[in-house]
C-alpha positions in Angstrom: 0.0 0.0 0.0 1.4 3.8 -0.6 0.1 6.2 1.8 0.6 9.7 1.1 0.3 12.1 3.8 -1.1 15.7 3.3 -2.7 18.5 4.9 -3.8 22.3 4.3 -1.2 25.3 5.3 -3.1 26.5 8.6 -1.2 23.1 10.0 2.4 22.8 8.3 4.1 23.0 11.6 2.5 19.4 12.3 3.4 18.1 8.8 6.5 15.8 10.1 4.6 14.9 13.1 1.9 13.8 11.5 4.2 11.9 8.6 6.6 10.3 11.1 3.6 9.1 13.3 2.1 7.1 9.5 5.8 5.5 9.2 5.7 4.4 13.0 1.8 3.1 12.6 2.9 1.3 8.9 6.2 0.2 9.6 5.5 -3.4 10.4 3.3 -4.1 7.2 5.8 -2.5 4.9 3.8 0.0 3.7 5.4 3.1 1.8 4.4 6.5 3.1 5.3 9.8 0.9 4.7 13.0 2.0 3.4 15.7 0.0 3.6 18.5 2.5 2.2 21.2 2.9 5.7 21.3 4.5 6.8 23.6 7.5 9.0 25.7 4.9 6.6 25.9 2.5 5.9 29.5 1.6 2.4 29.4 -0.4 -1.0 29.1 1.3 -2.9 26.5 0.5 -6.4 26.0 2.1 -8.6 22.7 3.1 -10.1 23.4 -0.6 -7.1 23.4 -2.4 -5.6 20.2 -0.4 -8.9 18.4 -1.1 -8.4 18.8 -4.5 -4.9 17.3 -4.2 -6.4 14.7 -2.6 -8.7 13.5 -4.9 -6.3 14.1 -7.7 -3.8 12.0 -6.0 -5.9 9.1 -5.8 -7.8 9.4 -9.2 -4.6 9.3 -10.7 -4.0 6.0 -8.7 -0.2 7.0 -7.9 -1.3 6.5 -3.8 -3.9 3.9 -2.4 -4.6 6.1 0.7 -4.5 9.5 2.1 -3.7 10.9 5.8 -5.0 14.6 5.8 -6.7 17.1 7.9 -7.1 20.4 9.0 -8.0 22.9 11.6 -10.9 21.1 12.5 -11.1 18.3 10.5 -14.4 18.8 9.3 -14.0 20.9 6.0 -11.1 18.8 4.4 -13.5 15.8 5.3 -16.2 17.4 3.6 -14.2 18.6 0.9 -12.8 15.6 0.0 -15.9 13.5 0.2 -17.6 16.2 -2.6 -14.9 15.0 -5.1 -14.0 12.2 -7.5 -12.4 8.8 -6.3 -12.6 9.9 -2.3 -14.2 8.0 0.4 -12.8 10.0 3.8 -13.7 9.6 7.4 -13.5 11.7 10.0 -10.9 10.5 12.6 -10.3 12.4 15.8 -10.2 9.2 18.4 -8.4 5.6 17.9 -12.8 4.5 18.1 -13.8 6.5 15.1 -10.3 5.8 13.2 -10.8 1.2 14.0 -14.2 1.7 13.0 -13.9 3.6 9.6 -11.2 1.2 8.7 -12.6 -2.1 9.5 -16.8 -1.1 8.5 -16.5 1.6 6.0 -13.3 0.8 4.3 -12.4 4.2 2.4 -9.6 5.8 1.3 -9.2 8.9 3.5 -9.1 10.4 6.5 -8.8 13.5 8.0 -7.4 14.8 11.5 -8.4 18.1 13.4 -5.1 19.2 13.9 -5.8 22.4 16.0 -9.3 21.4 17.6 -8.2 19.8 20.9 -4.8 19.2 19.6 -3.1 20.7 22.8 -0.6 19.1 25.3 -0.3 15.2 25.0 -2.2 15.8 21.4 0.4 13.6 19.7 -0.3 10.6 21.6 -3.5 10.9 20.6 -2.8 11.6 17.0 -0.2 8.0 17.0 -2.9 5.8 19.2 -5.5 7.1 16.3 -3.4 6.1 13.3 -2.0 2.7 15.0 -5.8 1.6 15.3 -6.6 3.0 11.9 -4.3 0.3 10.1 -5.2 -2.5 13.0 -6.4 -5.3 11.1 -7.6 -4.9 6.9 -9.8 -2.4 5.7 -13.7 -3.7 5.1 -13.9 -6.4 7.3 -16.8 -5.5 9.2 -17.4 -5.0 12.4 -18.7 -6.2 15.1 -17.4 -9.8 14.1 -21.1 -11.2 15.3 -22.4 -8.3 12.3 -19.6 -8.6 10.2 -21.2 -9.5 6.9 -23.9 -7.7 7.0 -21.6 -4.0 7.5 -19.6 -5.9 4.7 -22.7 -5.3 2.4 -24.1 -2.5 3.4 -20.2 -0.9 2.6 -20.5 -2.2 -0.7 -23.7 -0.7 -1.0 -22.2 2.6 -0.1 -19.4 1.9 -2.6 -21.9 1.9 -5.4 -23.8 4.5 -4.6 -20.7 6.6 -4.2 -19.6 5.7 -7.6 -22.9 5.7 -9.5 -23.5 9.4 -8.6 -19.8 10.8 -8.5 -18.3 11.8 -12.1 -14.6 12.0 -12.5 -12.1 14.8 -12.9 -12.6 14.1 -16.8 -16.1 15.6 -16.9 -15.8 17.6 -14.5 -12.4 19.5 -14.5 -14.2 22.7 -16.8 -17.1 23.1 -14.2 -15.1 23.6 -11.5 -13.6 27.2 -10.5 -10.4 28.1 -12.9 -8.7 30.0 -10.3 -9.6 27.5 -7.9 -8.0 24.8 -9.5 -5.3 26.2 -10.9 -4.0 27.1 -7.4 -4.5 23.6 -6.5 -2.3 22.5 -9.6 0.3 24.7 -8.5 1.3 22.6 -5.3 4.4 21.5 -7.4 5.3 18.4 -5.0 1.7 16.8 -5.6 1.9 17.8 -10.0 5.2 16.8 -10.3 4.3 12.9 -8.3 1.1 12.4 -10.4 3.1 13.6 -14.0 5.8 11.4 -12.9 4.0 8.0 -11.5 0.6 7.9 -12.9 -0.5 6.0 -15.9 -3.5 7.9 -16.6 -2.9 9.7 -19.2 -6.0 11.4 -20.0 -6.0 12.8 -16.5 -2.6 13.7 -16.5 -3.3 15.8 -20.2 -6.2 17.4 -18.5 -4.1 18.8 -15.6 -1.5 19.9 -17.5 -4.2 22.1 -19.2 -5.6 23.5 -16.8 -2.2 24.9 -14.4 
């Protein structure tokens, strides 16, 4: 599995935290972890809007299986992710909600509050929450005495989700120019995707649009 790890500007001071914290949680399955900033140096804002789109762009273009993100709150990158193509993100602020997203719902994302309750001791909390995030494989179900019915109803969800989402392809020219363009411009996450992904299509659309 590659996991990239991302999150909006009003956070970068916990971007190698929040990567390092991944690499300890994955480390034992072999999993590869890349991080795609926003980094502490990093001198251009980019908001929960702009990393969403990053997001979705990242996995769309298949060059990660799985996204670690966040914000202030949480709540708008989570929402924000979920409005766009190829995303299925939970909201994970406690080791609870992070187990059970993994093993009932199964998705591809999820995002922290990095500054809501984040205060002394916050990165325990933050490494507890991703070690039971990746404890045990995605979709299994949950409870075990329920577990195939949460099985089906997830892949319900899953087609649902994909029936009435439309990809970047139809999409890309309906969405905000100036918008996207400043999402394009986050050079680490263009340059991955132009280098690593084998859609094509997708990668001619977003070299369009910058």
């Amino acid at each position: 599995m590659k996991i990239g790890v991302i999150q909006a500007t009003s956070q970068k001071e916990k971007n190698k935290l929040i990567f390092e914290s991944v690499g300890k949680a994955v480390e034992p399955f072999g999993y590869e972890v890349i991080n795609f900033g926003v980094f502490e140096d990093t001198t251009k804002n980019f908001s929960y809007i702009e990393i969403a789109i990053c997001v979705s762009l990242l996995l769309s273009s298949k060059v990660v299986d799985f996204v670690v993100t966040g914000c202030s709150s949480g709540q708008g990158m989570m929402l924000a992710c979920n409005s766009l193509p190829s995303v299925i993100c939970g909201y994970t602020p406690t080791p609870q909600d992070a187990f059970l997203f993994g093993r009932i719902n199964g998705g591809n994302a999820v995002s922290f509050p990095f500054g809501l309750n984040f205060g002394w001791s916050g990165e325990i909390n933050l490494q507890c929450t991703i070690n039971k995030l990746f404890d045990g494989d995605f979709g299994t179900g949950y409870p075990i005495h329920d577990a195939e019915r949460k099985r089906y109803d997830t892949h319900l969800f899953n087609q649902i989700n994909t029936a009435v989402k439309r990809d970047w392809i139809d999409i890309i020219d309906k969405i905000d120019q100036n918008l996207l363009k400043k999402a394009l411009s986050n050079q680490v996450v263009f340059d991955y995707i132009m280098q690593n992904s084998d859609m094509e299509e997708l990668k001619a659309l977003m070299n369009s649009h910058r």
